[in-house]
C-alpha positions in Angstrom: 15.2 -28.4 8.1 11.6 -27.5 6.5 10.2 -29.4 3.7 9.2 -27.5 1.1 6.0 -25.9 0.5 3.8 -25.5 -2.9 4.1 -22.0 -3.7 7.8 -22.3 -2.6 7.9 -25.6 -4.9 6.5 -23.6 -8.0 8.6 -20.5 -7.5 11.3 -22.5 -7.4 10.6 -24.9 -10.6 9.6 -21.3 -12.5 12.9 -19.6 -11.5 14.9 -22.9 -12.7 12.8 -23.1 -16.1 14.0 -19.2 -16.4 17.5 -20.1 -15.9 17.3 -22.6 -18.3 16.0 -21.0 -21.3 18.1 -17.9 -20.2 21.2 -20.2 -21.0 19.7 -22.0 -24.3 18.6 -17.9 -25.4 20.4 -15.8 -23.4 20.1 -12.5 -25.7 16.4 -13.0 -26.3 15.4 -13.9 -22.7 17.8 -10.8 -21.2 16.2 -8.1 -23.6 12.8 -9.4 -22.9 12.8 -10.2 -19.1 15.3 -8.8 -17.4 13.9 -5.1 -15.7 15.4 -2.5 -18.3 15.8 1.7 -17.3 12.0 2.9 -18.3 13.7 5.4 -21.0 15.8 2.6 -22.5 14.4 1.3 -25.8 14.4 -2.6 -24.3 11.9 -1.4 -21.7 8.7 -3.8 -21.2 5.6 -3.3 -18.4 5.6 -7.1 -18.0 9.4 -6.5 -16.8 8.8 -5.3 -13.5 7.4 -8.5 -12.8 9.2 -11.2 -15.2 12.7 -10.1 -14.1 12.4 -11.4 -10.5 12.8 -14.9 -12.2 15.7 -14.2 -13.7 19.1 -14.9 -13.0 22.8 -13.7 -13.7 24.7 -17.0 -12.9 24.3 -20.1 -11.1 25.9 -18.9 -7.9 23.2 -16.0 -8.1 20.3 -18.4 -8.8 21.5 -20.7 -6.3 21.6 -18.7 -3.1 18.6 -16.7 -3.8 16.7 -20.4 -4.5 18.2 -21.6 -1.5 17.3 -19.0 0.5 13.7 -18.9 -1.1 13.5 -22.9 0.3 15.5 -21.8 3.8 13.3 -18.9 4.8 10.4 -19.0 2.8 8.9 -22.4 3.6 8.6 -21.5 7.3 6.5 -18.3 6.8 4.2 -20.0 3.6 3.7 -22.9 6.7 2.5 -20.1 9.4 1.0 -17.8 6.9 -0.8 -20.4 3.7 0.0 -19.9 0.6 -1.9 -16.3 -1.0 -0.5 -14.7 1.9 2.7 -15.3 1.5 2.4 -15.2 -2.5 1.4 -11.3 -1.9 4.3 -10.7 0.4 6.5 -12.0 -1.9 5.6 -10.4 -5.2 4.9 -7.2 -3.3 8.2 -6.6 -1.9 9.8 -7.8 -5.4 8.0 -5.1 -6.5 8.6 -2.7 -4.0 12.9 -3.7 -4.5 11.9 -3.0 -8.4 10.5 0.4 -7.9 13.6 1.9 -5.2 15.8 0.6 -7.4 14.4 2.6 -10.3 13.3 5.3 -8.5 17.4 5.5 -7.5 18.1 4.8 -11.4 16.6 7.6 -12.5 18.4 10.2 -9.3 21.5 8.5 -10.8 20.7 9.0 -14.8 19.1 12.5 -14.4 22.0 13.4 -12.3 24.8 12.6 -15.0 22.4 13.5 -17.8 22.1 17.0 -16.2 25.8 17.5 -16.4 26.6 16.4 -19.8 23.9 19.1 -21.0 25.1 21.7 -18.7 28.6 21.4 -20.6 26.6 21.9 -23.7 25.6 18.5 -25.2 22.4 18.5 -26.8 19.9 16.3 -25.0 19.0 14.0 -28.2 23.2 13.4 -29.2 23.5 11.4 -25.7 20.3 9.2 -26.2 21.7 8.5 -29.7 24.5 7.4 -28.1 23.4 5.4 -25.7 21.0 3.8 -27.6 23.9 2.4 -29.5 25.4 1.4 -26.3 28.3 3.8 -26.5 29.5 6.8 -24.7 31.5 9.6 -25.4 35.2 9.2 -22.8 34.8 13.2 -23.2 32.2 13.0 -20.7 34.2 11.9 -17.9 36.1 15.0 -18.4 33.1 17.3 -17.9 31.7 15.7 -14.8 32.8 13.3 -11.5 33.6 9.1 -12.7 31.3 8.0 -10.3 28.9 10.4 -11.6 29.1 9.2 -15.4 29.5 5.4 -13.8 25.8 5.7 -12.3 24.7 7.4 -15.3 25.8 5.0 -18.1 24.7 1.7 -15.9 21.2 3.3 -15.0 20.5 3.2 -18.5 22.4 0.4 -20.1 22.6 -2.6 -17.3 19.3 -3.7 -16.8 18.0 -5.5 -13.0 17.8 -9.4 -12.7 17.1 -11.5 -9.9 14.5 -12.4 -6.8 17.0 -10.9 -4.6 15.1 -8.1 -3.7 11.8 -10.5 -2.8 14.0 -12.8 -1.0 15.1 -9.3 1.3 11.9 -8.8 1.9 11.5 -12.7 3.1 14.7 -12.6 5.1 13.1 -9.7 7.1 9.9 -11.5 7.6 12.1 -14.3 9.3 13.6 -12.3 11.3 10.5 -11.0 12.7 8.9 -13.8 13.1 11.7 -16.0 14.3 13.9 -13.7 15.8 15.9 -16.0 17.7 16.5 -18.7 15.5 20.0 -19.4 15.1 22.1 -19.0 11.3 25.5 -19.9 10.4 27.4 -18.5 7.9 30.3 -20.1 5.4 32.5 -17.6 6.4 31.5 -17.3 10.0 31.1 -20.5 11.6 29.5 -19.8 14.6 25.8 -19.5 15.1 24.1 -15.8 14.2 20.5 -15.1 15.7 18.4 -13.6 13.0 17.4 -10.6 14.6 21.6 -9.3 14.1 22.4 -11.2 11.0 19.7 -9.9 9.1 19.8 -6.2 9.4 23.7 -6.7 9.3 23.2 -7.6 6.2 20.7 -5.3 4.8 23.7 -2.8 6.9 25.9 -4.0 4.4 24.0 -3.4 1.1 22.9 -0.1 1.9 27.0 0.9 3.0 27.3 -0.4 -0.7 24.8 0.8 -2.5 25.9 4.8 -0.8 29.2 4.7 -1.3 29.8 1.9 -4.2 32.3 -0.4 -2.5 31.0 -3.7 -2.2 32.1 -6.3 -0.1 30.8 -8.9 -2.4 31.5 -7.7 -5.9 30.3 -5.6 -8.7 27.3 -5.8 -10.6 24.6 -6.1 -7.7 21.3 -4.0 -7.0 22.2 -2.9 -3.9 18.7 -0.5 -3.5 16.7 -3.7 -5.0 18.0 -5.5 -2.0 17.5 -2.3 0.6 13.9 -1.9 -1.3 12.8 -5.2 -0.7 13.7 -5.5 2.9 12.0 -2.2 3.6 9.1 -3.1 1.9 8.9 -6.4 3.7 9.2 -4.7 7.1 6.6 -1.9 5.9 4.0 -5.2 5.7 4.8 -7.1 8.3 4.3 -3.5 10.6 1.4 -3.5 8.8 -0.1 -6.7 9.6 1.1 -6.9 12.9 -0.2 -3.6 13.7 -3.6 -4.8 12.2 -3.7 -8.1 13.7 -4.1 -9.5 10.3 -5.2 -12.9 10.1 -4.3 -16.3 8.0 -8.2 -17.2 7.5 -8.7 -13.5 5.6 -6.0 -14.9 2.6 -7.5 -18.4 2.0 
């Protein structure tokens, strides 16, 4: 059991304060925070940043801040606090930008068929923008297809899952060996197969849209973020780099 670190500490208190006012406002704080599709009219800059401290449900908020205390205090002890600040924003942001950069494949994908059958361009943003859809366009092109589509542009991104990926990777480098124990699994894990098990698992999901632990989850977010966590930690390994050069 580690005790919990400062930048852990804050992180944490910021995430709660979040989830608060996101139940006390919920509209307001969802349009506002929460990462939007960059052609949808609720899109902000500040987004691709604020909605990593926001949160769907308390069983989301819980398991990501609990796994935030679990595996980040351990690499903020090793590493000091501005390093491990900078891997953690970094591979939020790197989780933020695959699953955009997937967002868009998906949107440009459906939006390529519905104008291929005809529709003009500027009907299906009018559409959307009201956050409808036509069911004629499930004739013209594959469900899944449409599916993608409509939630690329209308379901925006919450959550520090994807940093939290990127952290869980950083464990597992760094203490391969350590043992983990799931609910549903009672028998100890090492980290080294757990881990990319479960990243496994999220990409299985995020290709072929069966999910093993429900709908409505970023799969690519949580993919992005452990890729960009590994891509660092390659780095910095490969580089030798030091605590003393981030305090």
């Amino acid at each position: 059991m580690y005790r919990i670190t400062e930048a852990v500490k804050h992180l944490l208190i910021v995430n709660v304060l979040f989830f608060v006012a996101t139940q006390l406002f919920h509209d307001q704080m969802l349009e506002l925070f929460s990462l939007w599709f960059p052609k949808n009219e609720h899109f902000r800059l500040w987004q691709i940043v604020s909605h990593m401290f926001m949160h769907g449900g308390f069983m989301h908020i819980f398991f990501n801040m609990y796994a935030l205390w679990a595996f980040g205090s351990p690499l903020e002890q090793m590493w000091g606090r501005n390093k491990f600040l900078f891997f953690y924003f970094s591979a939020g942001l790197g989780a933020a930008l695959i699953h955009t950069g997937v967002g868009y494949y998906q949107f440009n994908e459906g939006l390529k068929a519905l104008m291929h059958a005809g529709i003009k361009e500027e009907d299906i943003f009018a559409l959307l923008r009201e956050g409808k859809y036509n069911n004629y366009w499930y004739e013209i092109a594959p469900k899944s297809t449409i599916d993608n589509f409509l939630s690329s542009y209308i379901q925006p991104a919450v959550g520090a899952s994807g940093a939290i990926y990127g952290i869980l990777v950083a464990f597992a480098m760094m203490f391969p060996n350590a043992e983990l124990f799931l609910i549903f699994v009672p028998i100890p894990i090492k980290a080294k197969y757990f881990i990319p098990v479960l990243i496994g698992l999220d990409l299985f999901s995020g290709l072929t849209g069966y999910s093993l632990f429900g709908g409505g989850i970023a799969h690519f977010a949580h993919v992005g973020g452990a890729l960009f966590g590994f891509i660092m930690m390659w780095y910095w390994k490969k580089n030798q780099f030091r605590n003393d050069r981030w305090n």
